[in-house]
DSSP file (Angstrom, degrees, kcal/mol; ACC not computed):
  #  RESIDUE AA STRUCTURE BP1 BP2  ACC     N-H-->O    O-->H-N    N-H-->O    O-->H-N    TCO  KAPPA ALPHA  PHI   PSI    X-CA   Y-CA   Z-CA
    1    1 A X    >         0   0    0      0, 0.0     3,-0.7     0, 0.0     5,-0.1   0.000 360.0 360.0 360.0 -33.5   -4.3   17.0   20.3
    2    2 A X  T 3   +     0   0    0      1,-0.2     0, 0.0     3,-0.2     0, 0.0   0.952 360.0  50.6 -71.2 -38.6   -3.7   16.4   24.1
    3    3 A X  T 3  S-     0   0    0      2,-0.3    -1,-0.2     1,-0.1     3,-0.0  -0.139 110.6-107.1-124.5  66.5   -0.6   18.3   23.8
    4    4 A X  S <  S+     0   0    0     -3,-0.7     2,-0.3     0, 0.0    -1,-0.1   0.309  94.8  70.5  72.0 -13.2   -1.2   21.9   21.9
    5    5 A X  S    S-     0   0    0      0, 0.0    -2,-0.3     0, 0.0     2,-0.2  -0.918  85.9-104.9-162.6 150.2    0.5   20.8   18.5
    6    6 A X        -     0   0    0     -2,-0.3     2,-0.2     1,-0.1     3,-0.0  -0.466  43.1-103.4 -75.3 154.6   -0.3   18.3   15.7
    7    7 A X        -     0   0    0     -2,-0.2     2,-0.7     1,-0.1    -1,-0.1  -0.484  39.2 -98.5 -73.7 132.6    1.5   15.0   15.5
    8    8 A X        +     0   0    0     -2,-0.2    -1,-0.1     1,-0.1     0, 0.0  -0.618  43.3 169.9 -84.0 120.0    4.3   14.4   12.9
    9    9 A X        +     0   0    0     -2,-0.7     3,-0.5     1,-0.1    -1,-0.1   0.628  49.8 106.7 -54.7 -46.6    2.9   12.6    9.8
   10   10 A X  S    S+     0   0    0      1,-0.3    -1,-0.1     3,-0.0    -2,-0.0   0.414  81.8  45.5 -43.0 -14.4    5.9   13.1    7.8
   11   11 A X  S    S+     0   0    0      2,-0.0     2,-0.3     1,-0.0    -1,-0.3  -0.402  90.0 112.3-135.3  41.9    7.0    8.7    8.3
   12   12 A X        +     0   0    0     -3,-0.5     2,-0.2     2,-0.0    -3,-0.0  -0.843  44.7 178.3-114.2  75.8    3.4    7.6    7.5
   13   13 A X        -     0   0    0     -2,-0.3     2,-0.5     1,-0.1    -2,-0.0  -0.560  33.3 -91.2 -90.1 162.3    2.8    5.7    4.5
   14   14 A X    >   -     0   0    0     -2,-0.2     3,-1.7     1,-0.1     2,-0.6  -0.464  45.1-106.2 -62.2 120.4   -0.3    4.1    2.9
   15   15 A X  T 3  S+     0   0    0     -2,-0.5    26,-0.1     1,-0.2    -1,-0.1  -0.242 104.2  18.9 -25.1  89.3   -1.1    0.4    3.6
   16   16 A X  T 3  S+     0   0    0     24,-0.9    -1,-0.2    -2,-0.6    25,-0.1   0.361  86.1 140.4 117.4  16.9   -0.4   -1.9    0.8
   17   17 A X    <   -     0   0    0     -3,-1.7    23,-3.4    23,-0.2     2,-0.5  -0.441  59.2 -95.4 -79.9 160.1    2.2    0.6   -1.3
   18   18 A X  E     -AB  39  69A   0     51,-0.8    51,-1.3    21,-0.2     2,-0.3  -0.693  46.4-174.5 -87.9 139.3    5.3   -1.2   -2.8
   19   19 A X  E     -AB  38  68A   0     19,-2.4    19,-4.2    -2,-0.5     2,-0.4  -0.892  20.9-133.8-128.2 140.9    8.4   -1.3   -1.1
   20   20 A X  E     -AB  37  67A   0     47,-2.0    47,-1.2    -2,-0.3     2,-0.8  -0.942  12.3-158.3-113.6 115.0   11.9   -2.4   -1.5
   21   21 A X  E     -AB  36  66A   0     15,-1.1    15,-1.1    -2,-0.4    45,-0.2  -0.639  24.5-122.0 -88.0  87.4   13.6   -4.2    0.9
   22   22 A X  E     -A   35   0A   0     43,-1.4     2,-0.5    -2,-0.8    13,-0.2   0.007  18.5-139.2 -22.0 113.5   17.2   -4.0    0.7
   23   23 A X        -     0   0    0     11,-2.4     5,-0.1     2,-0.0    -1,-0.1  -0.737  25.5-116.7 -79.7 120.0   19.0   -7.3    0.3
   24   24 A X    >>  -     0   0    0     -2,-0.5     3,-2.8     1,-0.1     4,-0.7  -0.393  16.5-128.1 -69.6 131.7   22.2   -7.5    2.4
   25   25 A X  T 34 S+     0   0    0      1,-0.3    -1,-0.1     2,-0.2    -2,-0.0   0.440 108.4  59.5 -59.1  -9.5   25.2   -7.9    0.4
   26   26 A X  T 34 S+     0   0    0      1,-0.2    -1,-0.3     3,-0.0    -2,-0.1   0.533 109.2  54.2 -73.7 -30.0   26.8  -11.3    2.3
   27   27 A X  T <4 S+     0   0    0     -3,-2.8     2,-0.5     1,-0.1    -2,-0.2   0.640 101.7  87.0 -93.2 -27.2   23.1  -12.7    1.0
   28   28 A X     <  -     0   0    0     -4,-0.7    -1,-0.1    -5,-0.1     6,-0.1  -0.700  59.2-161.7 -83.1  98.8   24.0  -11.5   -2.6
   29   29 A X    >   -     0   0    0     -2,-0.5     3,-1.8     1,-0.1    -2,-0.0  -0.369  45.7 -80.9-103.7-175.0   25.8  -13.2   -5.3
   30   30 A X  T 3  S+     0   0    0      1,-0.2    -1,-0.1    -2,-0.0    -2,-0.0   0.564 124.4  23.9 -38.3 -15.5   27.4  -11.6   -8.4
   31   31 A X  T 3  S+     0   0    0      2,-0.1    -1,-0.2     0, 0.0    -3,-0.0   0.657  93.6 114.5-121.8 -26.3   24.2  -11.2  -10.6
   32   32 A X  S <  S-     0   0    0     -3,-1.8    -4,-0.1     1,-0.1     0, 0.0   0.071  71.9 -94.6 -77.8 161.5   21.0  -11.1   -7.9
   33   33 A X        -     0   0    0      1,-0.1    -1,-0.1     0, 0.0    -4,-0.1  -0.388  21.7-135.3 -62.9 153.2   18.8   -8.2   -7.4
   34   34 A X  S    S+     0   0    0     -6,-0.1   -11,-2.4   -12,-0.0     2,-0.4   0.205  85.2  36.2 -89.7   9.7   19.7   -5.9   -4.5
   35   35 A X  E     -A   22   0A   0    -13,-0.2     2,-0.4   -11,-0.0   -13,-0.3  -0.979  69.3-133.2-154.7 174.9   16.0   -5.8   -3.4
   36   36 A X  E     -A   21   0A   0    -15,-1.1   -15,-1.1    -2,-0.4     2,-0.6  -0.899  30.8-116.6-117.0 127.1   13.1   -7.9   -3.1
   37   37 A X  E     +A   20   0A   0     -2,-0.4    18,-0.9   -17,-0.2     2,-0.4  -0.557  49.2 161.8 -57.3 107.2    9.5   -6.5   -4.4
   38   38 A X  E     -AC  19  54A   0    -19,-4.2   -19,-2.4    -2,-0.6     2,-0.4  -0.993  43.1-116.6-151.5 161.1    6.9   -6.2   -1.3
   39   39 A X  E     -AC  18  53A   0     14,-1.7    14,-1.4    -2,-0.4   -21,-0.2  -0.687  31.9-121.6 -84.3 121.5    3.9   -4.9   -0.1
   40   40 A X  E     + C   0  52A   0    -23,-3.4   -24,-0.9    -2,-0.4   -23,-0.2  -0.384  39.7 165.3 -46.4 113.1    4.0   -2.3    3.2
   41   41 A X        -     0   0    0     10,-3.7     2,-0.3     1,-0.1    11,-0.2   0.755  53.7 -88.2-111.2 -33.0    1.6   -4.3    5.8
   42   42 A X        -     0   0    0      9,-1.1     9,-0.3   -27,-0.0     2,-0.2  -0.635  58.9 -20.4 174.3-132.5    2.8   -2.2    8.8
   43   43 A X        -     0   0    0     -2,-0.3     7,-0.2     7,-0.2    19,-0.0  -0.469  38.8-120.9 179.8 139.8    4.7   -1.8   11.1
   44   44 A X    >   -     0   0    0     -2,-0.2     3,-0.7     1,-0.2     2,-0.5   0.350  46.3-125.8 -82.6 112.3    7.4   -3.7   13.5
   45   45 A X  T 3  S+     0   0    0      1,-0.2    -1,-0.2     3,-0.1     3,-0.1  -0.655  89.4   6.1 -49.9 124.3    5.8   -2.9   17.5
   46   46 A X  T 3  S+     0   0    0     -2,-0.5     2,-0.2     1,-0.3    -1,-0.2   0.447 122.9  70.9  75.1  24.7    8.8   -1.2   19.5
   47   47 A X  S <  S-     0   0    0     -3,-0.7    -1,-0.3     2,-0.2     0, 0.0  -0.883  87.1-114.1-139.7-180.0   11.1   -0.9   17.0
   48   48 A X  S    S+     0   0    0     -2,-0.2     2,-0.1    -3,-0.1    -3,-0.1   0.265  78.4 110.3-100.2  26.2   11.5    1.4   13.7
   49   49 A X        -     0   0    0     -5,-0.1     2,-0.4    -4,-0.1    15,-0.2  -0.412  60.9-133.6 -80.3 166.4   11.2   -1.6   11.3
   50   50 A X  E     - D   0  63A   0     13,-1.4    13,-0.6    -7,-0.2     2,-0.4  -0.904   9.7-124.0-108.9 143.3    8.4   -2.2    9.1
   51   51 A X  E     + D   0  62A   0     -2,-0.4   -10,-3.7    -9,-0.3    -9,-1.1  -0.804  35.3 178.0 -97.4 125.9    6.2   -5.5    8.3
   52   52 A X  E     -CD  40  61A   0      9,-1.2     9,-2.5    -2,-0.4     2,-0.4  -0.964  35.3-128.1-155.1 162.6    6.1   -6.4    4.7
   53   53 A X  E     -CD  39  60A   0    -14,-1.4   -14,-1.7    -2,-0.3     2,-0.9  -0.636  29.9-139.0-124.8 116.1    4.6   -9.1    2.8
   54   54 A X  E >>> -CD  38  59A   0      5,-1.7     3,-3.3    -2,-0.4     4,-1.2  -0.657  15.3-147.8 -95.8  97.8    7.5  -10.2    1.0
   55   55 A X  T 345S+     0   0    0    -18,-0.9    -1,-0.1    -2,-0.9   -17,-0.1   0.394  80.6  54.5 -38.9 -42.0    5.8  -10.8   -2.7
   56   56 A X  T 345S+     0   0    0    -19,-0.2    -1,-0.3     1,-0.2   -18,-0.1   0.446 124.8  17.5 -50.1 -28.7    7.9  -13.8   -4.3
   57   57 A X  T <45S-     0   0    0     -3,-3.3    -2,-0.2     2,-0.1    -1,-0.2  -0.036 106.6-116.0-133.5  10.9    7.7  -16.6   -1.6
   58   58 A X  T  <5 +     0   0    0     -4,-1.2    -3,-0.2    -5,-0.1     2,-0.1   0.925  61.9 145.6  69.7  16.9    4.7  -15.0    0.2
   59   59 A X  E   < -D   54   0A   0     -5,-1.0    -5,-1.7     1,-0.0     2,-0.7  -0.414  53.0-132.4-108.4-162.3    6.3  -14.2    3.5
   60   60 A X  E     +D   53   0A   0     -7,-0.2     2,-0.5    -2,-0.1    -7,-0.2  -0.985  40.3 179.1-126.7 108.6    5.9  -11.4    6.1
   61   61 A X  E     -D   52   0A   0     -9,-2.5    -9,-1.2    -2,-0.7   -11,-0.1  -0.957  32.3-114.5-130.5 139.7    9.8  -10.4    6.9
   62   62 A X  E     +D   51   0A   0     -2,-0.5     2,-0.3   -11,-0.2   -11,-0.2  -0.466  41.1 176.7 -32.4 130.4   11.1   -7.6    9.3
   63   63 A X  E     +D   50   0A   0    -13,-0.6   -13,-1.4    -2,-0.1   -19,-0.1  -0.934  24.1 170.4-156.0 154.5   12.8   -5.0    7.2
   64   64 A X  S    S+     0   0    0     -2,-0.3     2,-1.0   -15,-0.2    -1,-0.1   0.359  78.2  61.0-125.7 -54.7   14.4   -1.5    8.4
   65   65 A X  S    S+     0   0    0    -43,-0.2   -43,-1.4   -44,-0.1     2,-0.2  -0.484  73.5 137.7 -91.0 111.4   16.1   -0.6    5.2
   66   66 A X  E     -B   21   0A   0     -2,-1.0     2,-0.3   -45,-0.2   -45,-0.2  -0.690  45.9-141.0-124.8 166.6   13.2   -0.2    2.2
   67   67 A X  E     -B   20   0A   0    -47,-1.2   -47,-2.0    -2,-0.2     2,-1.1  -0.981  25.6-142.7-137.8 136.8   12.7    2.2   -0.3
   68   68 A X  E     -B   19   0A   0     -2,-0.3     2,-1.0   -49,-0.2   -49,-0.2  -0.573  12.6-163.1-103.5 129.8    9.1    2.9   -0.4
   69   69 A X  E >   +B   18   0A   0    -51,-1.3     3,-1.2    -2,-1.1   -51,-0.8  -0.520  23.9 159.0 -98.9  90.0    6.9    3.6   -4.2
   70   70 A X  T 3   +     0   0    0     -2,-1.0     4,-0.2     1,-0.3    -1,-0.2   0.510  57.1  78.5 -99.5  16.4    4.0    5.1   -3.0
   71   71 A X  T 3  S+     0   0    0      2,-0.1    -1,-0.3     3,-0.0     2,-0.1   0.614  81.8  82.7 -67.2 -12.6    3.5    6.7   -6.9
   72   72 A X  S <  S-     0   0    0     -3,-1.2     2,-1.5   -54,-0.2   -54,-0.1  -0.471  95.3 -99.2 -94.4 170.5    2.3    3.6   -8.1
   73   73 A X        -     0   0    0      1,-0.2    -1,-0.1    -2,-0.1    -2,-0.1  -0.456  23.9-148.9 -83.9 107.7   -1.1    2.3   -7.8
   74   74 A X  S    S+     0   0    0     -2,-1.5     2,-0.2    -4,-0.2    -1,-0.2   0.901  78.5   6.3 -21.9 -63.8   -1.8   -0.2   -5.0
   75   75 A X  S    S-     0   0    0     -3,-0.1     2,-0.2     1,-0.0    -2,-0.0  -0.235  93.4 -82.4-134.3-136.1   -4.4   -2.0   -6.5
   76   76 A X        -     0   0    0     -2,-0.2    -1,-0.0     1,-0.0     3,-0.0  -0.906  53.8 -91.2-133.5 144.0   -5.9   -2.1  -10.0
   77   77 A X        -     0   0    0     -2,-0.2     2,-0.5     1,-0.1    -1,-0.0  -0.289  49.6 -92.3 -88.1-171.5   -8.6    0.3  -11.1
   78   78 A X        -     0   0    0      1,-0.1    -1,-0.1     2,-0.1     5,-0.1  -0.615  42.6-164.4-102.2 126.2  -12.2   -0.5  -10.6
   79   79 A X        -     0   0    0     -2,-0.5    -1,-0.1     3,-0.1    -3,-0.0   0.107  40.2-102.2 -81.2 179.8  -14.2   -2.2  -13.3
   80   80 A X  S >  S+     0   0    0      1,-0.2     3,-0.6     2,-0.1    -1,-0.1   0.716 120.2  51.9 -90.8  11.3  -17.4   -2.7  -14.0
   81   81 A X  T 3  S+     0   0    0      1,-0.3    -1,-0.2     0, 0.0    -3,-0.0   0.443 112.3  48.0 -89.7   6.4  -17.1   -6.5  -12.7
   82   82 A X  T 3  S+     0   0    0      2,-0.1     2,-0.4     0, 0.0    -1,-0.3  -0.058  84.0  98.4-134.2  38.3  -15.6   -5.4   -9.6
   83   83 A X  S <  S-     0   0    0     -3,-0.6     5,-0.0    -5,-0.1    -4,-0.0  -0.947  82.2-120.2-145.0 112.5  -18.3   -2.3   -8.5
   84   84 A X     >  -     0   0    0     -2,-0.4     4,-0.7     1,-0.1    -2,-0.1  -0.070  19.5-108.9 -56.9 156.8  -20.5   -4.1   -6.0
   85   85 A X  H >> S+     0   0    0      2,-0.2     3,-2.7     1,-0.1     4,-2.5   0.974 115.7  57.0 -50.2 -48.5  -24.5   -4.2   -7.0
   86   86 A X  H 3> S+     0   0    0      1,-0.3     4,-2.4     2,-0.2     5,-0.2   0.931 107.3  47.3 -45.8 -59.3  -25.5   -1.8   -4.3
   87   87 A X  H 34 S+     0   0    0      2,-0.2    -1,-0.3     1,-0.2    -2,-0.2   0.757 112.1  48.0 -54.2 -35.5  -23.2    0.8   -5.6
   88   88 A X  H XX S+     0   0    0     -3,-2.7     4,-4.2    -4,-0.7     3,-1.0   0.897 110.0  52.2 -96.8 -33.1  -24.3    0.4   -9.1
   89   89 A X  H 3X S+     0   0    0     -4,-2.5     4,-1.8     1,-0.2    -2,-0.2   0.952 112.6  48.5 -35.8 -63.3  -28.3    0.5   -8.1
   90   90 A X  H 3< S+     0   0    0     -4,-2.4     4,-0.5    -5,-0.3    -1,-0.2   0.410 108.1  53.9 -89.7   8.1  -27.5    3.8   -6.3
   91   91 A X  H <> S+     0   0    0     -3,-1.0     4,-1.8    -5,-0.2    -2,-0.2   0.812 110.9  50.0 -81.1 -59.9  -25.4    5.3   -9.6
   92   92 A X  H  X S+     0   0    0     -4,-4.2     4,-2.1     2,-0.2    -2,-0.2   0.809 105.4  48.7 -32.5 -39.7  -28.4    4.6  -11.4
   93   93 A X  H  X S+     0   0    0     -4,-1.8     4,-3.2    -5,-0.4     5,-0.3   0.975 112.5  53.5 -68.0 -60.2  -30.7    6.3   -9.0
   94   94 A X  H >> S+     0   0    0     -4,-0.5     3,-2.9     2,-0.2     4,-1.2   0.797 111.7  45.4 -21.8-102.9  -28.0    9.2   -9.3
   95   95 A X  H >< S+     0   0    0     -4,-1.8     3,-0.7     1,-0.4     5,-0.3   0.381 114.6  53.0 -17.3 -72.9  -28.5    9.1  -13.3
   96   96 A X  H 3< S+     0   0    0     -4,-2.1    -1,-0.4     1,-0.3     3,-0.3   0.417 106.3  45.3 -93.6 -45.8  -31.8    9.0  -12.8
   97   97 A X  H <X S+     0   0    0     -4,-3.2     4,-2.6    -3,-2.9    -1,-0.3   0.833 113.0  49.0 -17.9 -76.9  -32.2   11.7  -10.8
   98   98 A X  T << S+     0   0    0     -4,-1.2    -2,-0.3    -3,-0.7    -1,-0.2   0.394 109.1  53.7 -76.6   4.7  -30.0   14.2  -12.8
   99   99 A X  T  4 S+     0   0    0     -3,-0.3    -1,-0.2    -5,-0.3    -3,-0.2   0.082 107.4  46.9 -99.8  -9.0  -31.6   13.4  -15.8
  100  100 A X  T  4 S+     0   0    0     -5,-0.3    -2,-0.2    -3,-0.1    -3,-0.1   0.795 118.9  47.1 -95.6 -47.3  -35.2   14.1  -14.6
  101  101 A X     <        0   0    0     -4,-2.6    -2,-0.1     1,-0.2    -3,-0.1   0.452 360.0 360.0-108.6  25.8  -33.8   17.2  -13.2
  102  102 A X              0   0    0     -5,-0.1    -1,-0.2     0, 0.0    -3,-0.1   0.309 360.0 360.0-108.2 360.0  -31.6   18.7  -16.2
């Protein structure tokens, strides 16, 4: 915006997609997985690493080499036990509405 031309996107992903963090092979023995399952939290100030919440022990580890799955769903979809009151008050008024005027 400051300077004529849009800002590259293209290395942007969503907050909270699953990632795989390459395990280094000196860490690996004959049978173990070669990545660890974790969530994308951000990313690594003044470097090109990424922060991710590594899922198994709960920790936040450094990571450069991921591979990131941002086809899956983040979080679960939303029921009706998890749709706040307010929200469901103001679907009703909706219904209530369109049904008055159709």
């Amino acid at each position: 915006m400051w300077h004529n031309h849009k800002p590259v996107a293209y290395n942007l992903w969503s907050f909270g997609s699953i990632a795989y963090a390459h395990i280094d092979k000196s860490l690996q023995k004959k049978l173990d997985p070669k990545a660890d399952k974790c969530r994308l939290m951000g990313y690594q100030p003044g470097t090109k690493a990424f922060q991710l919440w590594r899922i198994w022990d709960r920790k936040i580890i450094i990571q450069h080499d991921i591979i990131l799955d941002e086809n899956t769903s983040n979080y679960p979809p939303p029921t009706e036990s998890t749709i706040p009151f307010y929200i469901e008050e103001e679907l009703e008024k909706l219904d209530q509405t369109t049904n008055s005027t159709g």
